[in-house]
N, CA, C and O atoms as a GROMACS GRO file, in nm:
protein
  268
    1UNK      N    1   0.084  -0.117   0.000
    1UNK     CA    2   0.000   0.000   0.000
    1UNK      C    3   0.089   0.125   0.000
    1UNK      O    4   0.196   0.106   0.059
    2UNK      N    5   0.074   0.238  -0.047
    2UNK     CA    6   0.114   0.358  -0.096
    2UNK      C    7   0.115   0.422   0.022
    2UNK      O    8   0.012   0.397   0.085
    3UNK      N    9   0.218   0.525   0.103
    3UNK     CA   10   0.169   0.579   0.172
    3UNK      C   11   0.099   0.740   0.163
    3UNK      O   12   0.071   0.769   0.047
    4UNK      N   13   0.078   0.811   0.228
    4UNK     CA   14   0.043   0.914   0.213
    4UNK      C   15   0.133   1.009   0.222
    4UNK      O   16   0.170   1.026   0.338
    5UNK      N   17   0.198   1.097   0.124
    5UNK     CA   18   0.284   1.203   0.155
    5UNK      C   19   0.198   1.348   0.162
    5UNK      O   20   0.091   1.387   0.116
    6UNK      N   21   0.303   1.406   0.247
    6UNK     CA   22   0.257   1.493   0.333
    6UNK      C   23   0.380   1.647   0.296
    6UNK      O   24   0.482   1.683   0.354
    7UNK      N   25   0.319   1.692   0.197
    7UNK     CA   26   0.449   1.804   0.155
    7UNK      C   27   0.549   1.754   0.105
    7UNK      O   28   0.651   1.811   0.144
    8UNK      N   29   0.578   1.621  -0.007
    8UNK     CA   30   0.650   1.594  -0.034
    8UNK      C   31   0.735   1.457   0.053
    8UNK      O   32   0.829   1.392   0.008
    9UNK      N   33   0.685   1.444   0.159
    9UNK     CA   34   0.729   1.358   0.203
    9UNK      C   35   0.646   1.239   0.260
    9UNK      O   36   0.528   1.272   0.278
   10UNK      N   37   0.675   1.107   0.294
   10UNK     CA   38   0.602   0.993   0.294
   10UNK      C   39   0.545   1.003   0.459
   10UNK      O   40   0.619   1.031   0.553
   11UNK      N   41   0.453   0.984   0.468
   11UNK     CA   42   0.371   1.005   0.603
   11UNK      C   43   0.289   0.852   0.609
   11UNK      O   44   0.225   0.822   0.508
   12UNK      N   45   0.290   0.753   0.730
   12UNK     CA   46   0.224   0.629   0.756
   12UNK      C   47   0.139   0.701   0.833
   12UNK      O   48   0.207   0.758   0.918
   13UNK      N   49   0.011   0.729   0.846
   13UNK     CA   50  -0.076   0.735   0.960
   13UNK      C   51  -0.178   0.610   0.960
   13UNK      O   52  -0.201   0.529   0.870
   14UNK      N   53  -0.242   0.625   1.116
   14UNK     CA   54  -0.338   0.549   1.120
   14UNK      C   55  -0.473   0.522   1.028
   14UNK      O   56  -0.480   0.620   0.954
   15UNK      N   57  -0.545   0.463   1.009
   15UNK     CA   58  -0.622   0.429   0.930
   15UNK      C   59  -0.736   0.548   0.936
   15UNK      O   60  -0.757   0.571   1.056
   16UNK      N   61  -0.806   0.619   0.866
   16UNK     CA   62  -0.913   0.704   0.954
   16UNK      C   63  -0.895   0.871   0.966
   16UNK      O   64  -0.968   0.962   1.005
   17UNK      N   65  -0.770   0.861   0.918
   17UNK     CA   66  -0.683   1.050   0.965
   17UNK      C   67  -0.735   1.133   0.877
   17UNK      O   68  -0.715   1.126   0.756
   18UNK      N   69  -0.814   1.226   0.939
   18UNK     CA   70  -0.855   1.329   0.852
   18UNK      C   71  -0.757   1.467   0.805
   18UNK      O   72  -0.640   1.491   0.835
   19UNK      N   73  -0.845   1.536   0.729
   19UNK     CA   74  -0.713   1.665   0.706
   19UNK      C   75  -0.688   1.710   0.828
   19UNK      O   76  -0.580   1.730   0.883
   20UNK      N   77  -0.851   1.730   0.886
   20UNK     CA   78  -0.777   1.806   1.023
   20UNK      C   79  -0.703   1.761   1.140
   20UNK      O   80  -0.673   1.832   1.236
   21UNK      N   81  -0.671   1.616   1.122
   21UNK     CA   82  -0.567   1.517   1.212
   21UNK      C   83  -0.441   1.582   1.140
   21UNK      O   84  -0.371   1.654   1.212
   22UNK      N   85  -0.408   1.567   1.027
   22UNK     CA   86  -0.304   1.599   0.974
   22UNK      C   87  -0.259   1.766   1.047
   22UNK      O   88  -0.175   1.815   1.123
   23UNK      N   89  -0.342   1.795   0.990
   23UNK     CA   90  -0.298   1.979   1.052
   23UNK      C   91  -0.276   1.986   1.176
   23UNK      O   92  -0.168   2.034   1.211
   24UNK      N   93  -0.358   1.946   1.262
   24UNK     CA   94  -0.314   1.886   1.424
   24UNK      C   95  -0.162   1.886   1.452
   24UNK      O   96  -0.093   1.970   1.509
   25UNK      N   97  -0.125   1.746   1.386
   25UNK     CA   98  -0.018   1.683   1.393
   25UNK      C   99   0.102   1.774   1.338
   25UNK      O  100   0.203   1.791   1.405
   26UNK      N  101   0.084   1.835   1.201
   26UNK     CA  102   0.202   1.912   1.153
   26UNK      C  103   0.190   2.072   1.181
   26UNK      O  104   0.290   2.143   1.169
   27UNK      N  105   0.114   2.104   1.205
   27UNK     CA  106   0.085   2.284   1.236
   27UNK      C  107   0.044   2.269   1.352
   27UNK      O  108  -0.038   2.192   1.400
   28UNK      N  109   0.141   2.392   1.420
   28UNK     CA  110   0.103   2.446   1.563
   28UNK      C  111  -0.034   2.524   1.571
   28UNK      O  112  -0.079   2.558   1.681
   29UNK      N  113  -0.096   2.552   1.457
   29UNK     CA  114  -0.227   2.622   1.514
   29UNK      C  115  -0.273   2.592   1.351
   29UNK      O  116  -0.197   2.568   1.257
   30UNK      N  117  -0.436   2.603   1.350
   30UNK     CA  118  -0.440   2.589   1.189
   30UNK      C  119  -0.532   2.743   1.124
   30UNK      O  120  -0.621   2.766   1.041
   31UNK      N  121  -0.443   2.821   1.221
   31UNK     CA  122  -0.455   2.969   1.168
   31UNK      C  123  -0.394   3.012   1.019
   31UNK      O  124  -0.288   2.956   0.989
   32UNK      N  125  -0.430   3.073   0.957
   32UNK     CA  126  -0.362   3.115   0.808
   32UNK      C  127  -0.318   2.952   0.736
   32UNK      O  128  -0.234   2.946   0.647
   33UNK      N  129  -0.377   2.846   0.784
   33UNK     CA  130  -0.344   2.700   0.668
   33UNK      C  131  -0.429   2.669   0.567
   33UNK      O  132  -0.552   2.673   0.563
   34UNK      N  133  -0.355   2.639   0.489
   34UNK     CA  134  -0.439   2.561   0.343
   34UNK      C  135  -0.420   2.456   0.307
   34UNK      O  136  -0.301   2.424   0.310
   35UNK      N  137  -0.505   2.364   0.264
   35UNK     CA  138  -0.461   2.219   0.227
   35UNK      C  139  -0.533   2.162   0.105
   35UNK      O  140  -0.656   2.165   0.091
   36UNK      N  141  -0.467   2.121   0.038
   36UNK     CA  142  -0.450   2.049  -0.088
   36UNK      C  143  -0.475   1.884  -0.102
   36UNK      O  144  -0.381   1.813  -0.065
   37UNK      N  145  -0.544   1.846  -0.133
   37UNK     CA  146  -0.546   1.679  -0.191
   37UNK      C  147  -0.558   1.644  -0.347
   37UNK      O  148  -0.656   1.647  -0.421
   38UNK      N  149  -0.448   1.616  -0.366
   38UNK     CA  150  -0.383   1.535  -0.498
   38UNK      C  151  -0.440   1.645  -0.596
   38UNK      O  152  -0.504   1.607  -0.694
   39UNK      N  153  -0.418   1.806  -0.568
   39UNK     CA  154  -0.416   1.927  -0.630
   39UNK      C  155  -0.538   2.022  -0.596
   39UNK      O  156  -0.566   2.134  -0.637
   40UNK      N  157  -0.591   1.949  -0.522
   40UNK     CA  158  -0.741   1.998  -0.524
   40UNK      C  159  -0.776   2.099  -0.384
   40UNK      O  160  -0.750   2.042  -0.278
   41UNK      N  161  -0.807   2.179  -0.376
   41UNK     CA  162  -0.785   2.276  -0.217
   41UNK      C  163  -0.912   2.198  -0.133
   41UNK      O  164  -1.024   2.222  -0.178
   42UNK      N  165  -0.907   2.136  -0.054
   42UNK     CA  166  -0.971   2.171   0.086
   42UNK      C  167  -1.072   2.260   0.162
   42UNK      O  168  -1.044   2.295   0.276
   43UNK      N  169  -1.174   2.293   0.112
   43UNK     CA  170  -1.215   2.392   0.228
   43UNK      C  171  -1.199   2.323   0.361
   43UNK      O  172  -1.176   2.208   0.399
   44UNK      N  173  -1.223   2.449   0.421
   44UNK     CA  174  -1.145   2.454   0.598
   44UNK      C  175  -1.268   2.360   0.638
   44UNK      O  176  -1.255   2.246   0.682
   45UNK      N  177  -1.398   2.432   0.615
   45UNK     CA  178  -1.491   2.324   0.623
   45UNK      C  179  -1.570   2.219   0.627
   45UNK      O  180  -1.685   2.210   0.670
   46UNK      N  181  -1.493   2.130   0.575
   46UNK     CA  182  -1.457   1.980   0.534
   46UNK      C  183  -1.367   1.934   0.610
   46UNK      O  184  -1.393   1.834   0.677
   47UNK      N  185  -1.251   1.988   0.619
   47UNK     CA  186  -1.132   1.914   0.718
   47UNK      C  187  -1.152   1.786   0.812
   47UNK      O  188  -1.077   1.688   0.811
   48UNK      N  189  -1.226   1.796   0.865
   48UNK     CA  190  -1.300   1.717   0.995
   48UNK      C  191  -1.356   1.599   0.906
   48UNK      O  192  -1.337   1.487   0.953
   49UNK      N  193  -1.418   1.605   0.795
   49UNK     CA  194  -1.497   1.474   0.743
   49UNK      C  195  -1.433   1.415   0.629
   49UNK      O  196  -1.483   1.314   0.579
   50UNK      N  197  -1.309   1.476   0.573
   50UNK     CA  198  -1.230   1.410   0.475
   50UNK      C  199  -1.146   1.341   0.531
   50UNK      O  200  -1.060   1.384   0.608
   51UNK      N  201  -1.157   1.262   0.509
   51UNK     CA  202  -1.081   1.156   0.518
   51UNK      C  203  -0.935   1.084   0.461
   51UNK      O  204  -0.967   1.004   0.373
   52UNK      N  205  -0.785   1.085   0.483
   52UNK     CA  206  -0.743   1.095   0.321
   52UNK      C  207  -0.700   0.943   0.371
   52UNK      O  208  -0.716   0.885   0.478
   53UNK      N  209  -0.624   0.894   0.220
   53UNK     CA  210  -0.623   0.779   0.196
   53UNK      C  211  -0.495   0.706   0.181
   53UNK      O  212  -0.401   0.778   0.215
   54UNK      N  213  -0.462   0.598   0.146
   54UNK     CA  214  -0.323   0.559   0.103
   54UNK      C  215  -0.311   0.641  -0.024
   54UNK      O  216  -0.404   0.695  -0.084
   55UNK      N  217  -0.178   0.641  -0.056
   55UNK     CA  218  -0.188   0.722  -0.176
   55UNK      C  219  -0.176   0.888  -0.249
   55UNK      O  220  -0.126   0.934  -0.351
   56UNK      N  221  -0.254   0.944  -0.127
   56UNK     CA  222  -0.304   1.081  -0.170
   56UNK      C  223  -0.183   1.184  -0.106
   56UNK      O  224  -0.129   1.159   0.002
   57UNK      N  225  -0.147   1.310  -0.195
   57UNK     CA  226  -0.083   1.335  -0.192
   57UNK      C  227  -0.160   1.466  -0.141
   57UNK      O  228  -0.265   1.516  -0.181
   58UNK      N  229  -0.060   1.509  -0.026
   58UNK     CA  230  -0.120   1.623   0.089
   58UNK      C  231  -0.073   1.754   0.076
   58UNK      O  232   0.039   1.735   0.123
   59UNK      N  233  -0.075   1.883   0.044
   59UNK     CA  234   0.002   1.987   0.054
   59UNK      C  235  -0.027   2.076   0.160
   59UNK      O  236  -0.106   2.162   0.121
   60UNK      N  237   0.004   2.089   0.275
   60UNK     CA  238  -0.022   2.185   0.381
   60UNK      C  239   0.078   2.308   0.350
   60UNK      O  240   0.198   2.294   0.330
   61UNK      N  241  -0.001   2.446   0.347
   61UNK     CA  242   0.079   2.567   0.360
   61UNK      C  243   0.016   2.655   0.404
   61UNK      O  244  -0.104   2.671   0.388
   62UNK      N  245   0.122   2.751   0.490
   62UNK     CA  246   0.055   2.870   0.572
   62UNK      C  247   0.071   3.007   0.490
   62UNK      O  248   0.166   3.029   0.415
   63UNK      N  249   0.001   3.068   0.507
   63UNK     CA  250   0.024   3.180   0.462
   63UNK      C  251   0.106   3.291   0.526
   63UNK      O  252   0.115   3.293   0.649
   64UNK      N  253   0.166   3.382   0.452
   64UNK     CA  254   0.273   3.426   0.502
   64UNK      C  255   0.287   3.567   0.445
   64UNK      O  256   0.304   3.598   0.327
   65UNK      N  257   0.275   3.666   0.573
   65UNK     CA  258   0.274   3.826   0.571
   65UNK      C  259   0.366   3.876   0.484
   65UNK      O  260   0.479   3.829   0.471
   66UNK      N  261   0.315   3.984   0.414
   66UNK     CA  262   0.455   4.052   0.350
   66UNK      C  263   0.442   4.050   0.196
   66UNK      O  264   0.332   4.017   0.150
   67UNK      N  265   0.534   4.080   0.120
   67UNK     CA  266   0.519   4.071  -0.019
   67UNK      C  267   0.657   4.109  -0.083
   67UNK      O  268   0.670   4.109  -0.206
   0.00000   0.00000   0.00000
């Protein structure tokens, strides 16, 4: 089985991990975050009931002041 990478890198989680387990786990707060599945954005609103899978490829990024 494939695992799930997580920004480029290979992530094993438990069976069941939603986005917002993920963000949990890798972001200290999930203030200014965005997340991506296999290109596709996330609303924040969903987080909690998506589910991701073997396979799927995750992009977490914060946004960042300035220009």
């Amino acid at each position: 089985m494939k695992p799930i990478t997580v920004n480029g890198s290979p992530w094993d989680g438990p069976p069941g991990t939603t986005v917002a387990d993920l963000v949990a786990t890798f972001c200290p707060s999930p203030r200014g975050i965005a997340v991506a599945c296999n290109g596709e954005v996330v609303p924040k609103s969903t987080w909690h009931g998506t589910e991701v899978r073997a396979g799927d490829a995750i992009e977490i990024v914060a946004a960042a002041a300035g220009g």
